[in-house]
C-alpha positions in Angstrom: -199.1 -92.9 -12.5 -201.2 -91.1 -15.6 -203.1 -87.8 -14.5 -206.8 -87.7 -15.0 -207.2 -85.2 -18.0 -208.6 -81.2 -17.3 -211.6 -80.4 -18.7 -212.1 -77.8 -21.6 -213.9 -74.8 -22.2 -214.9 -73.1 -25.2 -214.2 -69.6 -26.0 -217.6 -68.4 -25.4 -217.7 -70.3 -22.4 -214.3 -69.2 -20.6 -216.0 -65.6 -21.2 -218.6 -66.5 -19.0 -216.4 -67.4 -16.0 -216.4 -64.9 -13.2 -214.3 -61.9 -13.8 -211.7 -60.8 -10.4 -213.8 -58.0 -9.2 -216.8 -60.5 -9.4 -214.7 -63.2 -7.1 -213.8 -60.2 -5.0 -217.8 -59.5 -4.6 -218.2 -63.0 -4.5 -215.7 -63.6 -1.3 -217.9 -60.0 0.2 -221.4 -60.6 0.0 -221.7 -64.4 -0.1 -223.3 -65.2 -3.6 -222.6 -64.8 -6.9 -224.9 -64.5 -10.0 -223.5 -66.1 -13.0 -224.0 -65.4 -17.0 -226.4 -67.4 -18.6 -224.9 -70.8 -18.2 -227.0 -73.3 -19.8 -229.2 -73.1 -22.8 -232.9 -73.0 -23.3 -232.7 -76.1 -24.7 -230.5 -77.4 -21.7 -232.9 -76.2 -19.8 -235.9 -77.6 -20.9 -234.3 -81.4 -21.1 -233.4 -80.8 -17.2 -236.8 -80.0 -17.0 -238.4 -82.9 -19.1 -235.9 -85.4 -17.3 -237.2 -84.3 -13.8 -241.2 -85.1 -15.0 -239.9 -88.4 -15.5 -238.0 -88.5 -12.3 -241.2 -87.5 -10.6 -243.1 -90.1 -13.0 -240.9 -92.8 -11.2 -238.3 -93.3 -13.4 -234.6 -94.2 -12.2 -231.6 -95.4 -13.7 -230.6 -96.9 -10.7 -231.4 -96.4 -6.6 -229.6 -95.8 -4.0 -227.9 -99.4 -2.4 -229.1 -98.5 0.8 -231.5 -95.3 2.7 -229.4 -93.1 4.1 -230.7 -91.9 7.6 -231.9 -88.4 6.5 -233.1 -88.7 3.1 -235.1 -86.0 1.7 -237.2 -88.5 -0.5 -240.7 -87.0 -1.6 -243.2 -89.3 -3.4 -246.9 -88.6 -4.3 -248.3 -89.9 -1.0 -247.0 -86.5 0.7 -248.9 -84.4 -1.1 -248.9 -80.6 -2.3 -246.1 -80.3 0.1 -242.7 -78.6 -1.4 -240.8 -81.5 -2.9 -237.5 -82.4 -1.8 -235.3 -85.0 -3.8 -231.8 -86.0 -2.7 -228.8 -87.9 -4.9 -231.0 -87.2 -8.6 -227.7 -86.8 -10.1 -227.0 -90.1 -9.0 -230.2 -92.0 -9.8 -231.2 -90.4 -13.3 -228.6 -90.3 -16.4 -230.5 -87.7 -18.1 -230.2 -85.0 -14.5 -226.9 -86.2 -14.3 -226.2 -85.7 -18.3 -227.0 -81.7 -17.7 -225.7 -81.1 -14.0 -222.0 -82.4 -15.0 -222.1 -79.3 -17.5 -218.2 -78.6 -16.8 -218.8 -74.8 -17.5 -220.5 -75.3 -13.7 -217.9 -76.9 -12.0 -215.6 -73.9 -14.0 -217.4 -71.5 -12.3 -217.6 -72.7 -8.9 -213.4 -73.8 -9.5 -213.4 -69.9 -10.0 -215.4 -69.1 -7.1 -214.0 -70.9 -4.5 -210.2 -70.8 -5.6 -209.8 -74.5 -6.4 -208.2 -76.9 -9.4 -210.4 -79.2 -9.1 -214.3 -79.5 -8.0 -216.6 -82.5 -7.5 -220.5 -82.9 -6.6 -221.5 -83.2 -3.3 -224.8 -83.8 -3.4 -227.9 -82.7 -5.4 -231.7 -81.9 -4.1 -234.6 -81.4 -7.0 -236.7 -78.9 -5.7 -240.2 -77.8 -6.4 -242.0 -75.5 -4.5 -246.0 -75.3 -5.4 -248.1 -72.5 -5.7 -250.0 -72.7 -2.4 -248.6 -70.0 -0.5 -250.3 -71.3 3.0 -248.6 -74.0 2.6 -245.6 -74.0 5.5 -243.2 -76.1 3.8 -242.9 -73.4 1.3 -241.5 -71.2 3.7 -237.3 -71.9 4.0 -236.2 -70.3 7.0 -233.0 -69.1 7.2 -230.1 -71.5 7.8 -226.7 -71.8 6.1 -225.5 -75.3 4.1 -222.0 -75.8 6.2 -224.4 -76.7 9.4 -225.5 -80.2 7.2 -221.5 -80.8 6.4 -219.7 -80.8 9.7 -218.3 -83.8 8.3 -216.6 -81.9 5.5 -213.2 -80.6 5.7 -213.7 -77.4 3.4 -214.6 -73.9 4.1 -215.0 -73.5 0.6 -218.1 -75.8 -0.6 -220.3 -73.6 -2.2 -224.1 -74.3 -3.9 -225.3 -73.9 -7.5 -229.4 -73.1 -7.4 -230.2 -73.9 -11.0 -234.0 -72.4 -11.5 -235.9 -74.1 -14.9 -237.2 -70.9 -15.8 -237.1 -67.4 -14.9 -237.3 -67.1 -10.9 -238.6 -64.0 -9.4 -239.5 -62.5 -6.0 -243.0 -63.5 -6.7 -242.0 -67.5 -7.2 -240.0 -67.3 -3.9 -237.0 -67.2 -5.4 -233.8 -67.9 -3.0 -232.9 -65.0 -0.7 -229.5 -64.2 0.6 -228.4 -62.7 3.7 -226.1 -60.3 2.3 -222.2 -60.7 4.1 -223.4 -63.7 6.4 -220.5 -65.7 4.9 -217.9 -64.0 6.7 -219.7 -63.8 10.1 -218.0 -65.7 13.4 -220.6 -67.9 14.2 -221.8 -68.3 17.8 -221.5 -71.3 19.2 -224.9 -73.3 20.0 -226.0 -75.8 22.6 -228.4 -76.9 19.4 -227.9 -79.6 16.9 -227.4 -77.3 14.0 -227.2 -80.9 11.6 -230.8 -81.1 12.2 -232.6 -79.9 8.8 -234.3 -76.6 9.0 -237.6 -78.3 7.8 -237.2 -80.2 11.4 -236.4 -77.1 13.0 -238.9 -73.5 14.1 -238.7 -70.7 12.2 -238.6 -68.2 14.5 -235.8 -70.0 16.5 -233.6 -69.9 13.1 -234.5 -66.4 12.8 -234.1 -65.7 16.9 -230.5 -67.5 16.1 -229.6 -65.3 12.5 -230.6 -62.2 14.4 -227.8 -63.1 17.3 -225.5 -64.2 14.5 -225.7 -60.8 13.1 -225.7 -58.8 16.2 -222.4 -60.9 17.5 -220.7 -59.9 14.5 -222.0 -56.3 14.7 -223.6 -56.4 11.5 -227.5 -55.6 9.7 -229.3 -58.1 8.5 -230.0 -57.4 4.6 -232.0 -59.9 2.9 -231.2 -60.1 -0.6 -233.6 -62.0 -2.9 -231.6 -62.9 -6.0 -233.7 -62.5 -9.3 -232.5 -65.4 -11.6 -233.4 -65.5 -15.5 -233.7 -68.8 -17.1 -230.2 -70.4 -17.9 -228.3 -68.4 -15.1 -227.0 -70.0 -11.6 -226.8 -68.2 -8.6 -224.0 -69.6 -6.6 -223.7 -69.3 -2.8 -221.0 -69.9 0.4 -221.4 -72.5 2.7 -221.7 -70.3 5.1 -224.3 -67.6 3.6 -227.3 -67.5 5.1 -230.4 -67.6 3.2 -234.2 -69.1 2.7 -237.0 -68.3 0.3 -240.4 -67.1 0.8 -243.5 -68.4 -0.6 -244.1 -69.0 -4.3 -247.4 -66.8 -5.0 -247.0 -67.2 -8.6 -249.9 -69.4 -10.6 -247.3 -72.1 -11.2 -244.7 -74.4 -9.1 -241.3 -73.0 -8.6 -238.8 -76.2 -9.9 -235.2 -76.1 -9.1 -232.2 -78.0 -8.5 -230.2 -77.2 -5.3 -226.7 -78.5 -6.9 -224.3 -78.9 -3.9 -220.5 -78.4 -4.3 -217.0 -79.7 -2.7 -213.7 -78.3 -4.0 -211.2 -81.6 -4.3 -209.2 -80.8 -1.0 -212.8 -81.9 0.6 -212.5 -84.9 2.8 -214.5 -86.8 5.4 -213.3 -85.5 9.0 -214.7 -86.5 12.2 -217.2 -84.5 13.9 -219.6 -84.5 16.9 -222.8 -82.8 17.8 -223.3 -80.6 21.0 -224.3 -83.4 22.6 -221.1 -85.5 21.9 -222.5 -87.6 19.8 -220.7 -88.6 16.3 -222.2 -85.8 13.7 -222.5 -88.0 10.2 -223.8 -87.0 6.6 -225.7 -89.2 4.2 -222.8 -90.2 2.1 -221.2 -91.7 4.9 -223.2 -95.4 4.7 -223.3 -95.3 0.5 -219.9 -94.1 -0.6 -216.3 -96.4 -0.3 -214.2 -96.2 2.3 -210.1 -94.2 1.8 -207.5 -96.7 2.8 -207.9 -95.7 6.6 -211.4 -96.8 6.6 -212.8 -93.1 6.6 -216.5 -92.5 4.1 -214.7 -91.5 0.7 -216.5 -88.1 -0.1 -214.3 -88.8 -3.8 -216.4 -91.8 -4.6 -216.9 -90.7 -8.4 -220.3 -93.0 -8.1 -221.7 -90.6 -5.7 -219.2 -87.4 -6.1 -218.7 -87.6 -9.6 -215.6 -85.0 -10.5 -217.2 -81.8 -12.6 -214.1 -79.6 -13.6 -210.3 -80.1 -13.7 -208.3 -77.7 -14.6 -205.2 -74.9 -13.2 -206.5 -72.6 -10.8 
């Protein structure tokens, strides 16, 4: 049996990779901000191959709608957009988003040999601040993935341009990763756009106060080319973009390779499921394959 190959870095690349105190600050507060990880010109082709995403061009679709697709389309209107699997359905997103200096970083991060997309979400927020679907209330990524083994999935938000307070820029809850949750009689799978606000900010409020901590919101201030990486389990949300033009981003979701599929229920004792789980192969024991390279395409390979 031959061994897949690691990937490589350049020198000016590994420099970029999170130093030990940073992991340490990393494992404390939640998030990370990285270095400038992609190019302007990087950049601006993510950009350019998301107009024609929204333009209607595809590579390929998805076999079949997954239950909970976040899917927008024109008819919805100056709503902020939501686009699931684009790493999957565009070669040119795809091209950009398998940058293996990311996966590096994340490897970093979250202690791991090996890391793998989970799932990615185009983003772009308009600049109508009434509108409510600009508001992201607060809600942590691990509630989506109770079919995921790892505590260690983490999220790359990949801004196309510089991404300030005044855009809405994503907002951490500063140490929310290493709270105890408290356990709910809700069905935390459902997405926070299908969910009130003040009950998810009734809910981070008891969060906090069971683990006897303050509630710091921290809004991270991204330059163009730089990632902010986040938890699983860090809370956050984003304000409304009051800025003159749309706030685009991709939401780049992460699994470390010890991920797997595991059985889960909601409150209700009803089987908890996650998208991939009718689109990607089955492992020999019939479980949803969250390895599929169609879907899960590996991103970085390499010693810990």
């Amino acid at each position: 049996m031959t061994t897949a190959p690691a990937f490589v870095l350049t020198e000016a690349e590994t420099a970029l990779l999170p130093t030990p105190e940073e992991v340490a600050g990393y494992r404390e507060h939640g998030w990370y901000l990285s270095g400038k990880l992609f190019t302007d010109q990087e950049v601006d082709t993510l950009r350019a191959a998301t107009d024609d995403y929204y333009e209607g061009h595809r590579d390929r679709t998805l076999p079949v709608r997954p239950p909970r697709l976040a899917a927008w389309e024109p008819a919805h209107g100056p709503v902020q957009r939501h686009n699931d699997y684009v790493h999957y359905e565009s070669d040119a997103i795809a091209a950009i988003l398998r940058k293996p200096l990311v996966g590096a970083v994340a490897a970093v991060l979250a202690g791991a040999e090996e890391i793998r997309i989970f799932q990615s979400t185009l983003i772009l927020k308009p600049p109508v601040p009434e509108e409510p679907s600009n508001q992201v209330p607060w809600h942590f990524d691990k509630h989506y993935w109770h079919t995921s083994s790892s505590e260690e999935m983490l999220t790359a938000f990949i801004p196309f341009h510089d991404c300030g307070v005044e855009m809405g820029t994503i907002t951490m809850v500063d140490g929310s990763n290493r709270w105890e949750e408290l356990p709910s009689r809700e069905d935390a799978t459902r997405h926070f756009a299908q969910r009130d606000r003040s009950e998810l900010e009734s809910i981070l409020a008891a969060n906090a106060a069971h683990n006897g901590a303050e509630v710091r919101k921290v809004p991270v201030v991204i330059p163009k080319g730089h990632v902010s990486f986040h938890h699983c389990r860090t809370y956050h949300g984003s304000g409304a973009n009051l800025a003159d033009v749309p706030r685009r981003a991709i939401s780049l979701h992460l699994q470390d390779g010890a991920n797997e599929y595991r059985p889960a229920t909601r409150p209700d004792g009803s089987p908890a499921s996650y998208n991939h789980d009718v689109l990607v192969r089955r492992t020999a024991d019939g479980r949803p394959d969250y390895a599929d390279p169609e879907f899960c395409p590996v991103i970085w390979r390499g010693a810990r």
